[in-house]
N, C-alpha and C positions, 0 to 999 in steps of 0.2 A: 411706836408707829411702824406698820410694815410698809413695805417699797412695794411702788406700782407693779411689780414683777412677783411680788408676794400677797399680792390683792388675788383671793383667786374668782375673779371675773371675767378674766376670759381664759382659755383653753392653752395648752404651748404654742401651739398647730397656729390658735389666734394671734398669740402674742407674735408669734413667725412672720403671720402675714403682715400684720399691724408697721410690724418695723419695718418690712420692706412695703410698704404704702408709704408711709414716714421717708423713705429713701427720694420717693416719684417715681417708683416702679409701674407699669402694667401691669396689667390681670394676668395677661399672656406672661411677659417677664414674670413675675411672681411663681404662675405654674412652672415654668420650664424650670428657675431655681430649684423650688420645691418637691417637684416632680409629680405634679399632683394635675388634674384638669382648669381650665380656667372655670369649669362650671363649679368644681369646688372651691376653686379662690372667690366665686361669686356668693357660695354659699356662707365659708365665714365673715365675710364683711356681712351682709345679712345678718348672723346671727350676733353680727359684736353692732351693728347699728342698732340690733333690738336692745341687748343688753347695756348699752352706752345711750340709748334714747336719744340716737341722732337719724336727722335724714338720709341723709347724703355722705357720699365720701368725704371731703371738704371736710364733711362737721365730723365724722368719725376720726379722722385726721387731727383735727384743732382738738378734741377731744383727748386726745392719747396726749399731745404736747403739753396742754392742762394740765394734765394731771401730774404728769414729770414735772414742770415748772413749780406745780404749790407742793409736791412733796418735798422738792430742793428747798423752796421758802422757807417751807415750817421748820425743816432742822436746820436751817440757819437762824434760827430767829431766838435771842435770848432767851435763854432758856429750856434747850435745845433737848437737857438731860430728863426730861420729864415718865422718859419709859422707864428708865432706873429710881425715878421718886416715886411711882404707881406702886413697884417690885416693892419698896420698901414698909 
């Protein structure tokens, strides 16, 4: 099973912003980090709201913590060794 960070659904650039949205960053904050304009911090949320089929920040947000939380579940869950019984 890959890790949310090896899922390749969203872009580095997204995954950049993603985590500092995750933080409670601004648009503003986010460009100034990044160095980039708020109109392109506006643009990736956009295209990861398209790609993640959410409306809203909020849901693009709960979305990303999703998906970290059921990645963590599944390998913890007996049985964990499954990608080396596939290999075999």
């Amino acid at each position: 099973m890959k890790s949310p960070e090896e899922i390749p659904l969203y872009t580095d650039r997204e995954k950049e912003v993603m985590h500092l949205l995750q933080k409670g960053l601004s648009f503003k904050m986010i460009a100034d980090i990044l160095g980039i304009s708020i109109h392109t911090v506006a643009m990736h949320i956009r295209n990861m709201k398209r790609k993640s089929n959410t409306n809203n920040v909020w849901g693009l947000v709960a979305y990303g913590f999703l998906n970290v939380a059921l990645f963590v579940i599944v390998r913890l869950l007996p049985g964990k060794d499954r990608d080396t019984e596939e290999e075999q």
